[in-house]
C-alpha positions in Angstrom: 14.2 5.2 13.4 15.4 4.4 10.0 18.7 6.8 10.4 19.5 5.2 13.8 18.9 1.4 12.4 21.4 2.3 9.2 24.0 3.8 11.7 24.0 0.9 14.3 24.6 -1.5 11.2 21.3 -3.6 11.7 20.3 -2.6 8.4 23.7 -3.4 7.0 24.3 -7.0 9.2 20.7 -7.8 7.6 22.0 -7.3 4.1 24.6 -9.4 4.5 22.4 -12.5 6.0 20.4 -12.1 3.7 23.4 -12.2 0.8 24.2 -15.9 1.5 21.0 -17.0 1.3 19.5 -14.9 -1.2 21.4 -15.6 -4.6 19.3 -14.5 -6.9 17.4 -11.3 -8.3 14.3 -12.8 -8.3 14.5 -14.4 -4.7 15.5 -11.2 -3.6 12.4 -9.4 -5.1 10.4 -12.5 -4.0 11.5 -11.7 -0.1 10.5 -8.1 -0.9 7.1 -9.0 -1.9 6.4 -11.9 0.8 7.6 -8.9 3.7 5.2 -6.3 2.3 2.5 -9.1 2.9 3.3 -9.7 6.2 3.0 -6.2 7.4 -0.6 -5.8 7.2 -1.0 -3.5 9.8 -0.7 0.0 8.3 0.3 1.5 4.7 2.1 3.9 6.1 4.2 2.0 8.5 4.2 -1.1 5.6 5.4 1.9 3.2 8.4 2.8 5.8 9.7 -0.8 7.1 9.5 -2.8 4.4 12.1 -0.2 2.6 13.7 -0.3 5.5 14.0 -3.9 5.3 14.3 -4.9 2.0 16.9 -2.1 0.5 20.2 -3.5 1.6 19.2 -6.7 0.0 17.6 -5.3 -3.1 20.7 -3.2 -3.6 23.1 -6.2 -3.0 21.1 -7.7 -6.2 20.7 -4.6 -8.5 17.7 -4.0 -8.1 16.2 -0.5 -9.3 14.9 1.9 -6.5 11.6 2.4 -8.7 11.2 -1.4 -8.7 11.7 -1.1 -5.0 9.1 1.4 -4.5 6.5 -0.4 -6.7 6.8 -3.6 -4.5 6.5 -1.5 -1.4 3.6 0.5 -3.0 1.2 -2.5 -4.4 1.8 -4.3 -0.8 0.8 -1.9 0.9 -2.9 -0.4 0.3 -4.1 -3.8 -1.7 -2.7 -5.7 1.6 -4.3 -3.4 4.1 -7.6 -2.8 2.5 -7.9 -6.8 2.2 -6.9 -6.9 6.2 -9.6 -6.2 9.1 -7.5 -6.1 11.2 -5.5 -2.9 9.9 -6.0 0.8 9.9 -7.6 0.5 6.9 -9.9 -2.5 8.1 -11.1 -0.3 11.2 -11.6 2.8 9.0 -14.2 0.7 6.7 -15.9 -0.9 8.6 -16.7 2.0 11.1 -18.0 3.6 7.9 -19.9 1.1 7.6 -21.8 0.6 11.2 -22.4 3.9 10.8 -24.1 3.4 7.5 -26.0 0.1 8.3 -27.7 2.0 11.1 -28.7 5.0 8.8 -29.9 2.9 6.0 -31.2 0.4 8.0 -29.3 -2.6 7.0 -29.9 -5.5 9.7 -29.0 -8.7 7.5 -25.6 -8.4 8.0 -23.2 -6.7 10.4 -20.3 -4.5 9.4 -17.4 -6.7 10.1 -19.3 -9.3 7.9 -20.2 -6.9 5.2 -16.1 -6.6 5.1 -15.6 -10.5 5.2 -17.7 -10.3 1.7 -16.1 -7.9 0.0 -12.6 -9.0 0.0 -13.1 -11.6 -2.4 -14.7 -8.9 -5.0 -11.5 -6.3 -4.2 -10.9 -7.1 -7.6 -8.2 -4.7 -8.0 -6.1 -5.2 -4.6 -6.1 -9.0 -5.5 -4.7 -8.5 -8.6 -2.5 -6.1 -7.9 -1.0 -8.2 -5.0 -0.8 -11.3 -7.6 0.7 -8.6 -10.2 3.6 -8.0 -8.0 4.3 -11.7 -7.9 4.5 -12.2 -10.9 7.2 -9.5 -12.3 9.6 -10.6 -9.5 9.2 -14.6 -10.5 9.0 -13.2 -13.9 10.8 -10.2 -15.0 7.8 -8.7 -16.2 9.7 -5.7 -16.5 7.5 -3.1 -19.0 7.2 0.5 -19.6 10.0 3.1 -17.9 10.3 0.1 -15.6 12.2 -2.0 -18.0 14.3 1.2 -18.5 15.2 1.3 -14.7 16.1 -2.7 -14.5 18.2 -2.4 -17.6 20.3 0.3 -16.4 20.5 -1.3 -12.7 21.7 -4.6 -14.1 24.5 -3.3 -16.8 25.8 -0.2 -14.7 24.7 -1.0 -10.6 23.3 2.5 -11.4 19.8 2.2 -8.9 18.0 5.7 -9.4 17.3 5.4 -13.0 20.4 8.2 -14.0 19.5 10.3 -11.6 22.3 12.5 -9.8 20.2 14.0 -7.4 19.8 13.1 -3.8 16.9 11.3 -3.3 14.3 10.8 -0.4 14.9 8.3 2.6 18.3 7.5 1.1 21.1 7.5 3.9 23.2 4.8 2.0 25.9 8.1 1.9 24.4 9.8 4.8 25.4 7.8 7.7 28.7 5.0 7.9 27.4 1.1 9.2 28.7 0.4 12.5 30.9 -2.8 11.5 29.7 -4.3 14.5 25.9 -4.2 13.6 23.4 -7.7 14.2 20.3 -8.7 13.0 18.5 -8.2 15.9 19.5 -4.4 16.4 16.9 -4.3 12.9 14.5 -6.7 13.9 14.1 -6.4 17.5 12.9 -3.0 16.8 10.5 -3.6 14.3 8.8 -6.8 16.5 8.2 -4.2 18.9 6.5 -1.8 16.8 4.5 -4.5 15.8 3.8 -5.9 18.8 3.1 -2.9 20.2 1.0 -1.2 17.9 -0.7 -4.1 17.2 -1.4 -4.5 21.1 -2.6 -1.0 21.5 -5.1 -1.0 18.9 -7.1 -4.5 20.0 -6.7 -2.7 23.7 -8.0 0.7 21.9 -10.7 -1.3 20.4 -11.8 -3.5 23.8 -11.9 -0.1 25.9 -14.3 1.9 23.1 -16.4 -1.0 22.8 -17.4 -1.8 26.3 -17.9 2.2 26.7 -20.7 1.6 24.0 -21.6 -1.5 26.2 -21.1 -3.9 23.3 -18.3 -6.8 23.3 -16.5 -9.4 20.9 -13.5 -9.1 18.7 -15.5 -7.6 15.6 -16.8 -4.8 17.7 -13.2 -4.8 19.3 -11.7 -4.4 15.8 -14.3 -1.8 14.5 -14.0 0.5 17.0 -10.1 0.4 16.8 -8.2 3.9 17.6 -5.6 3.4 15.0 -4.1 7.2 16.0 -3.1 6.4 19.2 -2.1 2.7 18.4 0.6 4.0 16.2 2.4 5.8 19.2 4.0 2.1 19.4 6.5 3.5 17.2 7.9 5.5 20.3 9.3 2.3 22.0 10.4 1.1 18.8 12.5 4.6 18.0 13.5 4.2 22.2 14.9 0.7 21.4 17.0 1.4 18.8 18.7 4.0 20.6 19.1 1.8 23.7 21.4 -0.6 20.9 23.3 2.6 20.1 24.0 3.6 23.5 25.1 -0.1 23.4 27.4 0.1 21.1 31.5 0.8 21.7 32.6 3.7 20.1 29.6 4.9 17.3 30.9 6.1 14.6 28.2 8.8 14.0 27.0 11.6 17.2 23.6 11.0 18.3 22.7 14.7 16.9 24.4 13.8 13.2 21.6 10.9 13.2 18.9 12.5 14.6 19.3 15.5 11.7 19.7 13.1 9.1 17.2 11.2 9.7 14.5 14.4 9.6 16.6 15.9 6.7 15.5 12.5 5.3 11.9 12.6 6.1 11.4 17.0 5.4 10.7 16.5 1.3 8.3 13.5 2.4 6.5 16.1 4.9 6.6 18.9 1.9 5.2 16.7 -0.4 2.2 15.6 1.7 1.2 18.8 3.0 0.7 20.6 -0.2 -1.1 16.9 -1.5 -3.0 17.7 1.8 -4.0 21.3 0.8 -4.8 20.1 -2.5 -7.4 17.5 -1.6 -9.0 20.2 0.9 -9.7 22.1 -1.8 -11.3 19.7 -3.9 -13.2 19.1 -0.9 -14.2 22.2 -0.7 -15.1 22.7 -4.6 -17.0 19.8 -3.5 -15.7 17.9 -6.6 -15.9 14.2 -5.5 -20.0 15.4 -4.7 -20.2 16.4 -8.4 -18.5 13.2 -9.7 -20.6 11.1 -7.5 -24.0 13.1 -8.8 -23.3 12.1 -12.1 -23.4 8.3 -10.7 -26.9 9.0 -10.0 -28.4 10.9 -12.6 -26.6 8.1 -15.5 -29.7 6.0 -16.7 -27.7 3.0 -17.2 -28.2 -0.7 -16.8 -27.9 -2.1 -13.0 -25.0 -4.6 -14.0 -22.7 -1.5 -15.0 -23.0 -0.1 -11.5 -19.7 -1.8 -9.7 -17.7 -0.9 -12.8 -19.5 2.7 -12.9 -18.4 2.9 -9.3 -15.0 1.1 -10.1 -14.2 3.9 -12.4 -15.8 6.9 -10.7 -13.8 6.1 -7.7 -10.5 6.3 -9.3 -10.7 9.1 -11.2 -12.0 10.8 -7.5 -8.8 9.6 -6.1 -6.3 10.0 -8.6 -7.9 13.4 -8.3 -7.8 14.3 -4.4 -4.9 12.0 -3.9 -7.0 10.0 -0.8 -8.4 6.6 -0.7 -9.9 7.3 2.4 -11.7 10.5 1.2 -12.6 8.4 -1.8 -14.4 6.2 0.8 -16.1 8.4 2.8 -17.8 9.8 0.1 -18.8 7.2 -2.2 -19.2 4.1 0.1 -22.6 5.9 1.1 -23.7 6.7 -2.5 -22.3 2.8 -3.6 -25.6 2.0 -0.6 -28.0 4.6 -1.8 -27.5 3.4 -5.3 -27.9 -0.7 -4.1 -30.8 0.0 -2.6 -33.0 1.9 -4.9 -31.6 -0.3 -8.1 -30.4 -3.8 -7.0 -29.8 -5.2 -3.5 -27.8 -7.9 -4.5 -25.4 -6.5 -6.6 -24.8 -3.9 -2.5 -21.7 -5.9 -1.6 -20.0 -6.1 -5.6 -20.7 -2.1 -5.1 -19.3 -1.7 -1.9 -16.0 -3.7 -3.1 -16.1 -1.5 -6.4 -15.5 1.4 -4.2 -12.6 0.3 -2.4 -11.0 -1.3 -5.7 -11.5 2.4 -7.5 -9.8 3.9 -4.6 -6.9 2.1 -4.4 -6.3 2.2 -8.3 -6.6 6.0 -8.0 -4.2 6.0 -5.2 -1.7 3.9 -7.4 -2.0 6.5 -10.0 -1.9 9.7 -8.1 1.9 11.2 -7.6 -0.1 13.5 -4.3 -1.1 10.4 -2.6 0.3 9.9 0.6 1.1 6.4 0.2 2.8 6.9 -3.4 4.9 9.6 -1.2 5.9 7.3 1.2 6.4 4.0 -0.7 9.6 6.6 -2.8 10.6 7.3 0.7 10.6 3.9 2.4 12.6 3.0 -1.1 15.1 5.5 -1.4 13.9 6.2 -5.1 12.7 9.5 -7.3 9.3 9.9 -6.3 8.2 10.7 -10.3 10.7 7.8 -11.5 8.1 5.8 -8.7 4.7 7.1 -10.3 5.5 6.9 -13.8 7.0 3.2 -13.7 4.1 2.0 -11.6 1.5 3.6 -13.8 1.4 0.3 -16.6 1.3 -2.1 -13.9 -1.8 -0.6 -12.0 -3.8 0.1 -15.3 -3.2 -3.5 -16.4 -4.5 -4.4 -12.8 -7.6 -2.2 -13.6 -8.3 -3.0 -16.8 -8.6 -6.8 -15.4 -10.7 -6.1 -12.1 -13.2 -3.5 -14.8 -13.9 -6.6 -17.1 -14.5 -8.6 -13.7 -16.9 -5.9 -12.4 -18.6 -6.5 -15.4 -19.0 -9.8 -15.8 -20.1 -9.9 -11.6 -22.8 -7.0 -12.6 -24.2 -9.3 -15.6 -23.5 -12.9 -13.8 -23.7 -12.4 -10.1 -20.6 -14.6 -10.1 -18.0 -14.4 -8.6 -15.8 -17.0 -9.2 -16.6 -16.6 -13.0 -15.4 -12.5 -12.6 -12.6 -13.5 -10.3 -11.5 -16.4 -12.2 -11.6 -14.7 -15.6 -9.3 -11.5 -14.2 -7.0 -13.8 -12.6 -6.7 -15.4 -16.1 -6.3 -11.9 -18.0 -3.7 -10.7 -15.5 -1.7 -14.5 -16.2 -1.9 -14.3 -19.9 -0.8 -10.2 -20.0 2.7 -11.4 -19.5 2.6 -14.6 -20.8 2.0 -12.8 -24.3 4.4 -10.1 -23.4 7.3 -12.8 -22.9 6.9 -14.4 -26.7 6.9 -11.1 -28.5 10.0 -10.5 -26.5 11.9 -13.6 -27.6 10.2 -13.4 -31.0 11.9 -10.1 -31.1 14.9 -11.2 -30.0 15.1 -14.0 -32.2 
């Protein structure tokens, strides 16, 4: 899909909208950031189309591919694990149901259970609110400053890199001069609509087989698998503009091979991540991490930033979120119960903050892999620039764990890593122009 949208110029036509309009750096990043909010539906279809979207004007403004990637990356997991109506929304809170029942939880449903953590996803907030703030700004630190600088004085965009890197067809495939808006957006509305279609219709069909009904039971028992064949009428629509078109300048078989060539180190990458976090499945490793959990004698407040922690070393380790879920979300219950029932729902949202961090962090993770795809960038350049920005996110959300797990307050913990995360850069910005000066 992407190969076919650069060839028939949509990607190209967008670019160039988007150039009058657009006349800065930082509105440019600012578009980037507000697109990868908007697609809430999936990481790995946010990871994909919102590079896909956002490159030619990112590019037009100098802005580094690692950049690129990090605004795809931290819009994608923090914006779908805030979202119940996502993959990552239906994933939860099916683990959940399935835990209520076994625990016996009957004060709350699932789907409400979900409602209440999203304000305590400490670390997906932030993160979101991070990204924000280095495009409005130019919080540029670490390797990432590195990356900018070079962008800005030479227009070089991979960070000195010669090499040819993943889901780049910039040199690939020539822009049909005769490209429109439309022939990107048209297909994208209909992956949208479609898959977004298909999984409330997935959802309506499992749940009156259960004989149950309403749109929380609708969105729980989502079939997010099948939902995402809606990307086989957007990949059909796109060729219908190139049949369209008069005279392509690229063969049908010339896009079709680069646009898998494109995807193949993606694939490699995520297969041997796959085979990786099998095997510390099978060494049972995130079991032996989440034993310790138990046998600490600690104070009940430090459980959600125990959890918090725990839960990203596990998936920084295995390279999965959703693995990271599975098995601590039950343990995060277990430990609520037999310690402190009111500190369940900080737990729960500990979980899903630690697993998202660790998936930041991780260079196996899936989404990692395909935010350096979707932006056309080194996938190590990606990880190691990223890295400052998601600890500074953690080390925020940890102190507001902590305060939540003394204070049982939220807005006090929220409030206080908002505050952290503001002043971070604020800081940064003197010692810069005190250094300058």
């Amino acid at each position: 899909m992407s190969a076919f949208l650069q060839a028939i110029g949509g990607s190209r036509a967008f670019g160039e909208w988007m150039i009058k309009r657009v006349k800065t750096r930082v509105g440019a990043q600012v578009m980037t950031a507000f697109i990868g909010v908007v697609i809430f539906i999936d990481d790995y279809f946010n990871s994909l189309a919102v590079g896909q979207i956002a490159r030619p004007l990112t590019d037009r403004q100098k802005i580094s591919r690692a950049k690129l990637a990090y605004y795809i990356d931290s819009t994608s997991a923090p914006v779908t694990v805030l979202s119940p109506i996502s993959s990552w929304g239906a994933y939860i809170i099916g683990i959940l149901g399935s835990l209520f029942a076994t625990y016996q939880i009957t004060d709350m449903k699932p789907i409400e259970a979900f409602l209440k953590i999203i304000p305590y996803n400490f670390y997906a907030i932030l993160a979101l609110l991070l990204v924000f703030i280095v495009a409005i700004f130019k919080f540029d630190i670490g390797p990432m400053r590195k990356h900018e600088d070079l962008a800005v004085k030479t227009g070089n965009l991979l960070g000195g890199s010669n090499k040819k890197v993943t889901g780049d067809l910039t040199n690939s495939l020539d822009a049909h001069p005769n490209g429109k808006i439309s022939f990107l957006f048209i297909p994208i509305i209909v992956l949208i609509v479609v898959t977004i279609s298909m999984m409330l219709f997935t959802g309506a069909k499992n749940a009156q087989s259960e004989g149950i009904s309403g749109i929380f039971n609708t969105i729980a028992n989502m079939d997010v698998n099948i939902s995402l064949v809606g990307g086989i009428l957007a990949v059909l629509s796109v060729i219908f503009y190139y049949i369209r078109l008069n005279k392509p300048k690229e063969s049908f078989a010339h896009i079709v091979i680069e646009g898998t060539k494109t995807m193949l180190p993606a694939i490699y990458i995520l297969i041997l991540a796959w085979m990786i976090g099998s095997i510390i499945g099978t060494l049972k490793t995130g079991e032996y991490l989440a034993h310790l959990v138990t046998e600490w004698n600690v104070e009940y407040a430090f459980i959600p930033f125990i959890l918090f922690i725990i839960c990203g070393v596990m998936s920084l380790a295995t390279g999965t979120s959703w693995g990271t879920f599975g098995i601590m979300l039950p343990i995060a219950i277990e430990i609520a119960l037999v310690t402190d029932y009111s500190l369940l729902i900080p737990s729960l949202a500990a979980v899903l903050s630690g697993s998202v961090f660790g998936d930041h962090c991780t260079p196996i993770s899936d989404t990692t892999i395909l935010s350096s795809t979707g932006a056309g960038a080194n996938h190590i350049d990606h990880v190691m620039t990223q890295l400052p920005y998601a600890f500074l996110a953690a080390i925020a959300s940890g102190i507001g764990f902590l305060i939540v797990g003394f204070t049982h307050q939220l807005l006090l913990g929220l409030f206080i890593s908002i505050a952290i995360l503001a002043v971070v850069p604020f800081i940064y910005s003197l010692l810069q122009k005190k250094k300058l000066a």
